[in-house]
N, C-alpha and C positions, 0 to 999 in steps of 0.2 A: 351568865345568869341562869335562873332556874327555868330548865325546857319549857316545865309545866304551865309557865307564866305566860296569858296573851298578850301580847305586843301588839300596838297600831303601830304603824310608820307615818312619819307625817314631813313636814320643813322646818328647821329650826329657825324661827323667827326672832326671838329673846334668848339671851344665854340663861342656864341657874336649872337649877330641881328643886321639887314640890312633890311630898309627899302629903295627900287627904284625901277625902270624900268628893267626892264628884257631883256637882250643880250642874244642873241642865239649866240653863237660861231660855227660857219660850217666850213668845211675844204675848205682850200682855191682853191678845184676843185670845192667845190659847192659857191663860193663869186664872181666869176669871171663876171667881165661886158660883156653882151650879147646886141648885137646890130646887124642893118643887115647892111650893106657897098654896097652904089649904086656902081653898076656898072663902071663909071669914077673913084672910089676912089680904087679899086684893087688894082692897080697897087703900089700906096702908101702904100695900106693893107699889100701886101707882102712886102714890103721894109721894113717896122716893123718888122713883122719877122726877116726878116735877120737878120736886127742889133740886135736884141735881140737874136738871135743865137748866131753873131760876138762876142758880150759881155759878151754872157755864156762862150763863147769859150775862151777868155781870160782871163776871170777871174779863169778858170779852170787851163788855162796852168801857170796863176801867181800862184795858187798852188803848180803844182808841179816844178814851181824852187823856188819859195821864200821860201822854207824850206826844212830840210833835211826829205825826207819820206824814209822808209823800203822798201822792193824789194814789198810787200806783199800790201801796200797803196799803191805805185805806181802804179801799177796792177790794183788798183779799180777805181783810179782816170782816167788812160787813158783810162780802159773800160767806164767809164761815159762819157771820152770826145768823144768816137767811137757813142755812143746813137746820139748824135748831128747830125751826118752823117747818121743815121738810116732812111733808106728811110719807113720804119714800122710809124715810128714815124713823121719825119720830110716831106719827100714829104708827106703823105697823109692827114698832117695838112694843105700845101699851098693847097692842089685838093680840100679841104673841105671847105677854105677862098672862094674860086676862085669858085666853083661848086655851094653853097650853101650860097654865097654871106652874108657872115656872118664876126664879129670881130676874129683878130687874138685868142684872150685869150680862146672865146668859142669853136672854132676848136682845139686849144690844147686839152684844157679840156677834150674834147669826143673823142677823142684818145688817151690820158692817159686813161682813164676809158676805152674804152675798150681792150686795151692792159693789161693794170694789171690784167680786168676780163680773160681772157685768159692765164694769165702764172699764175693764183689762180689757174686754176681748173689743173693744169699740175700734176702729181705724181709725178716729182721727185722736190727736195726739192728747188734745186740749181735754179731751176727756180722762183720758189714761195719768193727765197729770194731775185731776183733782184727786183721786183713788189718796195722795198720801195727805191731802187738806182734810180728806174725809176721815182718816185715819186717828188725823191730829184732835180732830173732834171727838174723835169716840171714845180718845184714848183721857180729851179734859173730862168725859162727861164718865167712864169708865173712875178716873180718880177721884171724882166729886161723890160716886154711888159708894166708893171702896172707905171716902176720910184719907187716899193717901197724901203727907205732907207732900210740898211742892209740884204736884201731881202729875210724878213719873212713876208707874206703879213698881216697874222692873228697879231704876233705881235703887227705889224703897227697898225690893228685895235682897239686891248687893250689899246695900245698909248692912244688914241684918245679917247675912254671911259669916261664919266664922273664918277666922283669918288666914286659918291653911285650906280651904275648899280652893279644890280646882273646877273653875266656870267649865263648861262646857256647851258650846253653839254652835250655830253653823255660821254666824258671823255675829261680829260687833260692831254697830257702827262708833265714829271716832265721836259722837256727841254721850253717849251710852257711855262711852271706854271713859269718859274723865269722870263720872264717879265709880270706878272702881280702882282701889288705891291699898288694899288691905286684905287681898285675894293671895293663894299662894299658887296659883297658878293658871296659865288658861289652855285649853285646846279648840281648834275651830275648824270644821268643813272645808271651807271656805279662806279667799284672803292669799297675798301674799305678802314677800319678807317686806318689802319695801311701802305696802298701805299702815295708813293710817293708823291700824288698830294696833300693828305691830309697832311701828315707830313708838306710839305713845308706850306700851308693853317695855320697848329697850328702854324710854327715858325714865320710868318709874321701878326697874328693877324687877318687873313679873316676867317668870319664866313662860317663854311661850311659846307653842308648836303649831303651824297652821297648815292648810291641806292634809286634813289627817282625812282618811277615805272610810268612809261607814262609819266615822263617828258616832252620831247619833242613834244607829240603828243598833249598836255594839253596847255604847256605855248606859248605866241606869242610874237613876237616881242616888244618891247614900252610896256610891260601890267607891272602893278603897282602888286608888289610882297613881301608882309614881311617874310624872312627868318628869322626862329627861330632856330637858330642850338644849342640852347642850348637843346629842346626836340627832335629835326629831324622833322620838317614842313614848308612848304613853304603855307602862304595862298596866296591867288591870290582875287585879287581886294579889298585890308582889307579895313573894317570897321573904324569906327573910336572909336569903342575899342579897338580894336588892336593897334592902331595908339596911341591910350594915352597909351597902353602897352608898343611899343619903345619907348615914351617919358620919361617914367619912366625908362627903360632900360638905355637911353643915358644921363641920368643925372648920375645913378650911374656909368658909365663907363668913364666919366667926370674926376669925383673926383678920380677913380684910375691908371688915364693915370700917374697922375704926381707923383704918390708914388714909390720909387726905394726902393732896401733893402740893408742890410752890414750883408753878408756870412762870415765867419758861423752864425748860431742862432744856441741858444743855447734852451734844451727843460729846461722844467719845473724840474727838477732834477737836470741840470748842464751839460748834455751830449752835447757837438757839434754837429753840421749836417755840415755839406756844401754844400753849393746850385750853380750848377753850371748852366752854359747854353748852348742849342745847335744852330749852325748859320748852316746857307747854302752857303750865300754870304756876298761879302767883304760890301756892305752897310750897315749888318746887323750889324757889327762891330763897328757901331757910335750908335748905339740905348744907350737912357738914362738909359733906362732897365735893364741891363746888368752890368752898373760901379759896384752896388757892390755885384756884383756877385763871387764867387772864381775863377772863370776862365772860357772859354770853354772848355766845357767835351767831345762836338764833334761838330767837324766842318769836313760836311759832303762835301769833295773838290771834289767829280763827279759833283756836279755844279756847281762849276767853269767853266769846260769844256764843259757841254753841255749846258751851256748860252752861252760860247765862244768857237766853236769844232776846232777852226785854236790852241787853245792852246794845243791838245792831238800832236800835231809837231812843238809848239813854244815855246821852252827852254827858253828864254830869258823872254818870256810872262810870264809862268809860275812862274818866280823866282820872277818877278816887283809885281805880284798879290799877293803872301806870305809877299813879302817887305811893303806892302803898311798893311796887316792884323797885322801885327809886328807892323807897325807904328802906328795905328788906337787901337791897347789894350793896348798901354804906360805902356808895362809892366808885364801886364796880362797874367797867363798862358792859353795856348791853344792847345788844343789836334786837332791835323790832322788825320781824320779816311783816312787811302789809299784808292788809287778810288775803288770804289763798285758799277762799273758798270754791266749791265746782267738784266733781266728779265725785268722793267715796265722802266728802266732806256736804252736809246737805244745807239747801243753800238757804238766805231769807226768804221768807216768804212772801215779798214784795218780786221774785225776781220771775220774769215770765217764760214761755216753753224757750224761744230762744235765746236767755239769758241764763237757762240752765246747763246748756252747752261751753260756756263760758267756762274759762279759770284763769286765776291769778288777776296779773292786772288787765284784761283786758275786761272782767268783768268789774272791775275796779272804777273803771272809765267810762264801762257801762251803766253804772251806780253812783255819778260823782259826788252825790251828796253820802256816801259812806264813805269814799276814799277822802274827804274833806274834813266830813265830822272825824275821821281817826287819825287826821297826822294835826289837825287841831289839840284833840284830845292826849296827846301826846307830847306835842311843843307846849301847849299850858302845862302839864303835868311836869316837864323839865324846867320851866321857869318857874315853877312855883319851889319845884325841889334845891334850886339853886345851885344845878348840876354846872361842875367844868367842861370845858372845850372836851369832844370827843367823845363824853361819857356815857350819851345817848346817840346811836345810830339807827337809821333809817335803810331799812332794804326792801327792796321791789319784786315781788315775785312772778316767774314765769312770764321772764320778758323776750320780745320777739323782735319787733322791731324797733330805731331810733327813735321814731316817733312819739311810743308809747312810754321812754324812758323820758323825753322832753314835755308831754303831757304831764306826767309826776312832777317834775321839777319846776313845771310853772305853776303847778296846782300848790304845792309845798310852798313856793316864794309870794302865794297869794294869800293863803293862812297865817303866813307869820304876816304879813306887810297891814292884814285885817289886824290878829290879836297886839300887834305896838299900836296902832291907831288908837284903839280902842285900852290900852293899857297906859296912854300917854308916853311911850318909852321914847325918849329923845334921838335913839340910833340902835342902829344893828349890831353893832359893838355892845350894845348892855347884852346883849342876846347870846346865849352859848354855840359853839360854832359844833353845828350836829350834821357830820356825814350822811352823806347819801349814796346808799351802792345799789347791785342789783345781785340777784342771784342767775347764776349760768345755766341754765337746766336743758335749755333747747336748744338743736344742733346749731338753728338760726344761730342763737348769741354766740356760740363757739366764733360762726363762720364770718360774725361784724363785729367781733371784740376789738380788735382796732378805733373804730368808730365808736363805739363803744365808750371807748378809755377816754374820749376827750369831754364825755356828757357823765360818768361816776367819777367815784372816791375812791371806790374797791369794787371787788369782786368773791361773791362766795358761790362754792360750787356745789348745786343741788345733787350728789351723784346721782342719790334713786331716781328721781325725773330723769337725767340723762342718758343713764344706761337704759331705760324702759323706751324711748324716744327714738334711740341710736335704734336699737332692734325693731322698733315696730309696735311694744307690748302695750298694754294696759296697764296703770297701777293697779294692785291687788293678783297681778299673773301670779300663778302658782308656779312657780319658778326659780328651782332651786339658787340660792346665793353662786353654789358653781360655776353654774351655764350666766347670772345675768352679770356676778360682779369681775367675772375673769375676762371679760370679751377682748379683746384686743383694739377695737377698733374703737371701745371708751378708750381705752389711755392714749390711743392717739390725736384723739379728740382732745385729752386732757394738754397733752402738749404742745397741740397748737396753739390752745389757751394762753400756757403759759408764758411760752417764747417769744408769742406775741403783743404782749404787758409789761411794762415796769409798776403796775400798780399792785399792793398788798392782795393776797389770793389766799382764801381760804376754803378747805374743803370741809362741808357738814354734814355731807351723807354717810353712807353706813361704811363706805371700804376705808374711810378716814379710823375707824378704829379696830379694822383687821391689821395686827400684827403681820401676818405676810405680805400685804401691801402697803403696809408703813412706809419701807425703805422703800419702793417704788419710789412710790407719789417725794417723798425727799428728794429722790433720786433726781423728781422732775422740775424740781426747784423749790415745793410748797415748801413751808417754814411754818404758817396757823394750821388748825387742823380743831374745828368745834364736835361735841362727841356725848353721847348721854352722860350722865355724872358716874354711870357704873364702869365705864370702861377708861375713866381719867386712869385709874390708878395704876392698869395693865399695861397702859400707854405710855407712862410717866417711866414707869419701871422698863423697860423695853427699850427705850432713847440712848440712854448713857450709852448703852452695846453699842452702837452702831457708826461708822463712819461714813463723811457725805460723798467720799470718792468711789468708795466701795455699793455704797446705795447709787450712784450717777453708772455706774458699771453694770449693778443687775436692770435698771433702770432702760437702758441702751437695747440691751438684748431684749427687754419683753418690747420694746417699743419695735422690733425685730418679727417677733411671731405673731404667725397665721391662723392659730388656733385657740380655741380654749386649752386643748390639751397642751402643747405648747409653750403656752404661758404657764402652766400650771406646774409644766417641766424643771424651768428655771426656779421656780419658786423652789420644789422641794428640794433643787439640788443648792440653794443658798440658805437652808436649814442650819 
């Protein structure tokens, strides 16, 4: 490449290249129009306000009657609408319009800001946890001053994006990330391979670098930027060898848009695979990608709801959005991972400091009228589609102990045993027979998979949660794919797993469609293998090569090594 060209280095999170312009994405306390308001025009200044109070204020209180909320949502809903009356907040924004002859939006702004700095520095928790209720407010009453439609003002901006702009932030959260679908690239601060923003990034096809160090401080608005996320680099103002490098790039990504494949493939031996795939949302469900695919192996339905959060209290909503993913795979099996909200995922706002601690199912269980209203809204949504045995499946996430998978399954056989009552259905034989598995994410489940086996269907294997768990980490560690996906001491985790089951085992994490770990994981017995739709086809092509004796042989030897390195040894020398 050309010397002359700055390079960031960062992690390759998304595979693919994006050449464009560079968008800085800021929160939408730092996007706010600032202007100063003559004196005559006051009076109008604050009449803005109002109404954009007025219209926070209704749209709040259409909340809480237009759906049935819990004593505990209700609660947080009328405290928000009490914020509105907050003379903290609301007079000292008109003093500030009126004092300092400024736009509505910039007086908010600096009083959100410094209210939040204030209940941040507080010790106790309960305060520190209103800062993003307060946020949430500023940001309806921010939308209502600006006219933005659906009033996410950032949103709106991605809207509006042209389609090769590479985003640029220092993170994105995963409710943010599901509208942006039409970007050519992203780079972030912040974040690793295995959070949220990236998973959603592989399943949509946006090339994406994360931990990229002085991001922000480096790149500028408008500046011309090739993102390589196939190494982790972003150069800044490339050359025009670079430039015949994407050209070269986007010819061969041309000729692989229009390639689909027919699951299973079979290897070189005779053995089966099936290649399955993971969705986030219902658009994703029309991709070409995907037709011959074996099914969805997870379709991860917390985004659903936090693209649309009025559906965590709209029963009716929820059942139309399953109906319409029934209608859109003609057929297709699909697995529903239960919501797996908690950590980089933000939670409803019904849930309290100690239930923000929570994830998967144990906040599930701590919310049972959500974990009810969704496997409701789902077995209706199946009986109405007049789905076959098998075609809807049920998986549980982030399970730990027995209990908490027996909890589900009694919850489950009390929804269906409700909707025949109430359906008149004569027997559980009119009813489609819809599995129920769990996903393996925690050393726990490795170490009770036995016990395990006699209360599921199947089993799919969360890797990102496992390998982050096995080590200790965080999701979102900035932590290159090297150090987290090669550890040794996952795959032996993986093989107790396996050896320990007769039941169907599928892997949906990320080293399910590294090529160098293909034949591993064969090696270890899997056979399913679910995968974003961009990596079917690399996948699909890769299979035929390979034999199951020869994969059970490099299989042996890494289950063998002590190292990262090690492991990494064998691998290149079965190139």
């Amino acid at each position: 490449m050309n010397t002359t060209v700055r390079v960031l280095e960062g992690i390759p999170a998304a595979p693919g290249m994006a050449l464009g312009r560079a968008f800085i994405l800021r929160t939408p306390l730092e996007t706010v129009p600032r202007y100063s308001i003559a004196p005559s025009a006051l009076p109008g200044e604050l009449e803005r306000f109002r109404r954009a109070i007025q219209t926070s204020r209704e749209q709040m209180e259409s909340l809480l009657t237009g759906v049935e909320l819990d004593d505990e949502l209700r609660a947080i809903f009328e405290a928000q609408l009490m914020v509105l009356e907050d003379p903290l907040l609301i007079d000292q924004t008109r003093e500030r319009i009126s004092d300092r002859q400024i736009n509505a939006e910039q007086a908010l702004a600096v009083e959100i800001n410094s209210i939040s700095e204030f209940l941040l520095k507080s010790k106790e928790a309960i305060f520190r946890e209103r800062v993003a209720d307060l946020e949430d407010i500023g940001n309806r009453l921010l939308s209502n001053l600006m006219d933005v439609p659906g009033g996410d003002i950032r949103a709106e901006q991605i809207r509006k994006l042209p389609p090769d702009a590479i985003l640029v932030a220092d993170d994105i959260s995963p409710s943010l990330m599901l509208h942006i679908r039409f970007v050519g690239g992203i780079a972030v601060e912040s974040g690793g391979v295995t959070g949220h923003m990236a998973i959603l990034s592989r399943s949509r096809g946006i090339p994406c670098v994360v931990g990229v160090r002085d991001l922000l401080n480096t790149v500028s608005d408008g500046m011309d930027i090739l993102l390589d996320a196939e190494n982790g680099r972003l150069c800044l103002q490339p050359g025009e060898a670079e430039r015949r490098q994407y050209a070269g790039y986007l010819k061969t990504r041309r000729r692989e848009a229009t390639r689909t494949i027919t699951s299973p493939v079979n290897t070189a031996c005779g053995q089966s695979i099936a290649l399955w795939t993971n969705l986030s949302d219902v658009d994703e469900t029309t991709d070409d990608r995907i037709q011959g695919a074996s099914g969805v192996g997870l379709f991860r339905t917390e985004f659903l709801y936090l693209k649309n959060r009025k559906l965590f209290n709209d029963y009716t909503g929820q059942k139309n959005i399953y109906g319409q993913i029934f209608q859109n795979l003609h057929g297709q099996t699909v697995t529903f991972r239960l919501l797996d909200v908690g950590g980089d995922k933000r939670l409803p706002a019904s849930a309290n400091v100690h239930q923000r601690q929570l994830r998967g199912i144990r906040f599930l269980l701590a919310n049972r009228w959500l974990l009810e209203s969704q496997l409701r809204a789902i077995y209706e949504a199946a009986l109405d589609a007049e789905i076959g045995d098998g075609i809807c499946r049920l998986m549980v996430p982030m399970v730990s102990t027995v209990e908490e998978m027996e909890a589900v399954r009694h919850s489950f056989d009390t929804v269906r045993s409700q909707v025949h009552q109430e359906r008149a259905m004569a027997s559980i034989e009119q009813a489609p027979v819809i599995p129920l598995g769990m996903m393996v994410e925690t050393p726990a489940a490795v170490l009770m998979c036995d016990a395990f086996a006699q209360r599921v269907d199947f089993y799919s294997i969360g890797t990102n949660d496992l390998a982050e768990l096995v080590l200790g980490l965080a999701r979102d560690t900035s932590l290159p794919p090297e150090e987290l996906y090669y550890q040794p001491a996952l795959f032996r985790m993986l093989s107790r797993l396996v050896c320990a089951t007769s039941l169907p085992v599928t892997v949906c994490g990320e080293i399910g469609a590294r090529l160098d770990l293909l034949p591993v994981l064969m090696g270890l017995g899997i056979r399913q293998f679910s995968m974003p739709p961009a990596s079917l086809y690399k996948c699909a092509m890769a299979i035929p090569d390979l034999e199951i004796a020869a994969c059970e042989a490099l299989c042996a030897k890494v289950l063998q090594a002590n190292s990262v390195g090690e492991l990494r040894a064998l691998l290149d020398e079965n190139k």
